[in-house]
C-alpha positions in Angstrom: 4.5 215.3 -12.4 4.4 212.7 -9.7 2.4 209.7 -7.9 2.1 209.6 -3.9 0.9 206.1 -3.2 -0.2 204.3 -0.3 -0.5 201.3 -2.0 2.6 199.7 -3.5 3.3 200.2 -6.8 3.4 196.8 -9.5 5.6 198.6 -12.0 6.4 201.8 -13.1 7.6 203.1 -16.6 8.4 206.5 -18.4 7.2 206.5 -21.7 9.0 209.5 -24.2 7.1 210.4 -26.8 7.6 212.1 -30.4 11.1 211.1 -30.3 11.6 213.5 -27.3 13.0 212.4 -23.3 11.2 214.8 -21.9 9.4 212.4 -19.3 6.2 213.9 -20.4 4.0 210.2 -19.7 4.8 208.5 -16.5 2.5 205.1 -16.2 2.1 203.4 -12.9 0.2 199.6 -12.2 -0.9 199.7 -8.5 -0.7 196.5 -6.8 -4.4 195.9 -5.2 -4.8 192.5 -5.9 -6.5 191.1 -8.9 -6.8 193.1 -11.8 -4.3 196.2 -11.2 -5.2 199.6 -11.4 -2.8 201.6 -14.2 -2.4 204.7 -13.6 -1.3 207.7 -16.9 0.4 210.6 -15.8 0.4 213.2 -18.9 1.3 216.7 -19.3 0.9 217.4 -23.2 2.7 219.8 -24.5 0.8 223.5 -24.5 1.5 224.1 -28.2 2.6 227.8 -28.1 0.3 231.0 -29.2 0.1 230.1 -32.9 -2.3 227.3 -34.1 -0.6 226.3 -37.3 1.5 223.6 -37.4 3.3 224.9 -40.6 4.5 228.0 -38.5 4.7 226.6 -35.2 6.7 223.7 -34.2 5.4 223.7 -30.7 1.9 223.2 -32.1 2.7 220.6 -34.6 4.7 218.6 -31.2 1.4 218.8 -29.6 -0.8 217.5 -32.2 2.0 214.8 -32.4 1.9 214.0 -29.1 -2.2 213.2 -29.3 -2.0 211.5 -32.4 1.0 209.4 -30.7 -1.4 208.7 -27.7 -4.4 207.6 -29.4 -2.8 205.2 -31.4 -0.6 204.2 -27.7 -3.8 204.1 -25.8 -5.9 202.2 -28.7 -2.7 199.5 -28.7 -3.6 198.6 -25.5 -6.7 197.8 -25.6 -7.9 194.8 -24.1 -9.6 192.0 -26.8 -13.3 191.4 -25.6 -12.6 187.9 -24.1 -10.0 189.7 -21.8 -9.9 189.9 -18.4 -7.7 191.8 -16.9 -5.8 195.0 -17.8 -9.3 196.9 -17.7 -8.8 199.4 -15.4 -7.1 202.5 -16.2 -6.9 205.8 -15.2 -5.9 208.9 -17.3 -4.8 212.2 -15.0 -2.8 215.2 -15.9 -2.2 218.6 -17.6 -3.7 217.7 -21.2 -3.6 221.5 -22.4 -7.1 221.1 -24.1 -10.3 222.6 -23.8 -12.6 220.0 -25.4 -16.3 221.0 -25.0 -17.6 224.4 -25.5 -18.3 225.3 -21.8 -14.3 224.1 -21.0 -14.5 227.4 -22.0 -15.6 231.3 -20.6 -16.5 231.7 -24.8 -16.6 229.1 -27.5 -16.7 231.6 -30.3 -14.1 234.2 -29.0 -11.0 231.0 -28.5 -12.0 228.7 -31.8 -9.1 230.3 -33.3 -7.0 229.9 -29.9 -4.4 227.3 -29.4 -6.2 224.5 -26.3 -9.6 225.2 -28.1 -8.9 225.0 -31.9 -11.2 222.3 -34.0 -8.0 220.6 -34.4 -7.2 220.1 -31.0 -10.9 219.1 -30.1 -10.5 216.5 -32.6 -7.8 214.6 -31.8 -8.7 215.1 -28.1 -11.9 213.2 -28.9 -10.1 210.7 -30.8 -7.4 210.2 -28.0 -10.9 209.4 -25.9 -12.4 207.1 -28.0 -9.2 205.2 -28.3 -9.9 203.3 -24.8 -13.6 204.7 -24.5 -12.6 207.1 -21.8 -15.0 208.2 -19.3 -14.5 212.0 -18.5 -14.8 212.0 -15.1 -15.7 215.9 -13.9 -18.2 215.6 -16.6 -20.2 212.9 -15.6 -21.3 214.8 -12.3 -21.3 218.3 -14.0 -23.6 218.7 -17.1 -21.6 219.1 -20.4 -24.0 222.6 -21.0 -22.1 223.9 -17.8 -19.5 225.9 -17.5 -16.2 223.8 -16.0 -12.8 225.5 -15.8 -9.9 224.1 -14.0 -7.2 226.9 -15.4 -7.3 231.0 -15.2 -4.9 233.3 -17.0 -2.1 235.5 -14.7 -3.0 238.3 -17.1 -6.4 238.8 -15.6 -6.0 240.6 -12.6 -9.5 239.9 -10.8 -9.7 236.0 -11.8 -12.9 235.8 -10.2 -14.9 238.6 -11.3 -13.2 237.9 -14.7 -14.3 234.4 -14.7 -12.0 233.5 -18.2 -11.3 230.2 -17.7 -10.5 227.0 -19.4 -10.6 223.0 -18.4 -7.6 221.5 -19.1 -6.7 219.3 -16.8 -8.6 216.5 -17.0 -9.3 213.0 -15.1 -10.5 209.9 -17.6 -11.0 206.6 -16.9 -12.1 203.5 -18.5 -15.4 201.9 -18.7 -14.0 199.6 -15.9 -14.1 201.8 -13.3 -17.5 203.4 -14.4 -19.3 201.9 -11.0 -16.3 202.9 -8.8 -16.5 206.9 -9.4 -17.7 207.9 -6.5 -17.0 211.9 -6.8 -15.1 214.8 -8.1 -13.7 218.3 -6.9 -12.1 221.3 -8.7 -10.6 223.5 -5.6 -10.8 226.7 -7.7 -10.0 228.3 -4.1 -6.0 227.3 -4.5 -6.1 230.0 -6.9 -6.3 233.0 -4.6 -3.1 231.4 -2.8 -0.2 233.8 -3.0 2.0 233.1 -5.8 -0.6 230.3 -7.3 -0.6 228.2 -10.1 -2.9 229.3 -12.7 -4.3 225.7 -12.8 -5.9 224.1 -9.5 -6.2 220.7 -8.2 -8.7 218.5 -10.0 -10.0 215.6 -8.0 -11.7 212.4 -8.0 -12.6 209.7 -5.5 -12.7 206.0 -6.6 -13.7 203.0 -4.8 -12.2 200.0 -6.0 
């Protein structure tokens, strides 16, 4: 996790969450003048291969972790006769799958952890909180398929085609006007010795 910048940054913090220092929420304001841009840098936990909390303590940290965010992101939101502090930006590894073409099959991963209902749920929820646009989705249809990650156990990723979105850009209803496009270089992953997640992007003009 990281932040290149150009432009100079206001302030910087690491949040830790669920009682944890694992520097797992890095949160950046950029200095542009005006209202300042505040950037989210997340990677949420995966939640190992079991979805039940009660068994799995890996699973129950990441449903924490989005219950911990929702209420984090809903705290800061700005009263209706405020001005500034508008314009955020959510980027990062969020380990969910929320709509049912984030996935190669709805029916088949229901009952896999980054697809569960209980994962969907408090994704939404963690969306609501700041009434998150999601950016990929406004220029791809939601009945489209959208993947950003494909597993190292299938040996032809491409033919294959078993993927899953879960790396995500969001940003707030601020920015709406200044999405200008998005990108998912699903080409990265034929690089030797690749990550099984590629590069989502987005271009903003603010």
């Amino acid at each position: 996790m990281a932040f290149v910048s150009k432009v100079p940054f206001k302030a910087t913090n690491i949040h830790h969450r669920c009682g944890k220092e694992d520097c797992r929420h890095i949160e950046a304001a950029l200095d542009i003048g005006g209202d300042p841009i505040v950037l989210d840098n997340l990677y949420i936990p995966a939640g190992g291969d079991i979805p039940d909390p009660d068994q799995n303590v890996k699973f129950a940290h990441k449903l924490d972790f989005y219950r911990e965010m929702a209420q984090w992101f809903a705290d800061r939101k700005p009263g209706p006769r405020v001005r500034k502090g508008l314009r955020r930006i959510a980027v990062g590894d969020l380990n969910v799958a929320p709509l049912e073409h984030d996935v190669w099959s709805h029916k088949q991963l229901l009952k896999i952890v980054s697809h569960t209902p209980v994962e969907v749920d408090l994704f939404g929820r963690m969306q609501a909180s700041l009434d998150w646009i999601d950016v990929p989705r406004r220029f791809v249809s939601s009945d489209e398929k959208l993947y950003s990650w494909w597993s190292y156990r299938n040996n032809d990723w491409r033919a294959s085609n078993r993927g899953r979105r879960l790396d995500h850009i969001l940003a707030t209803p601020a920015l709406s006007g200044a999405i200008k496009s998005h990108h998912i270089d699903a080409d990265t992953r034929d690089w030797e010795k690749a990550s099984d997640h590629v590069p989502v992007l987005a271009t903003f003009e603010v």
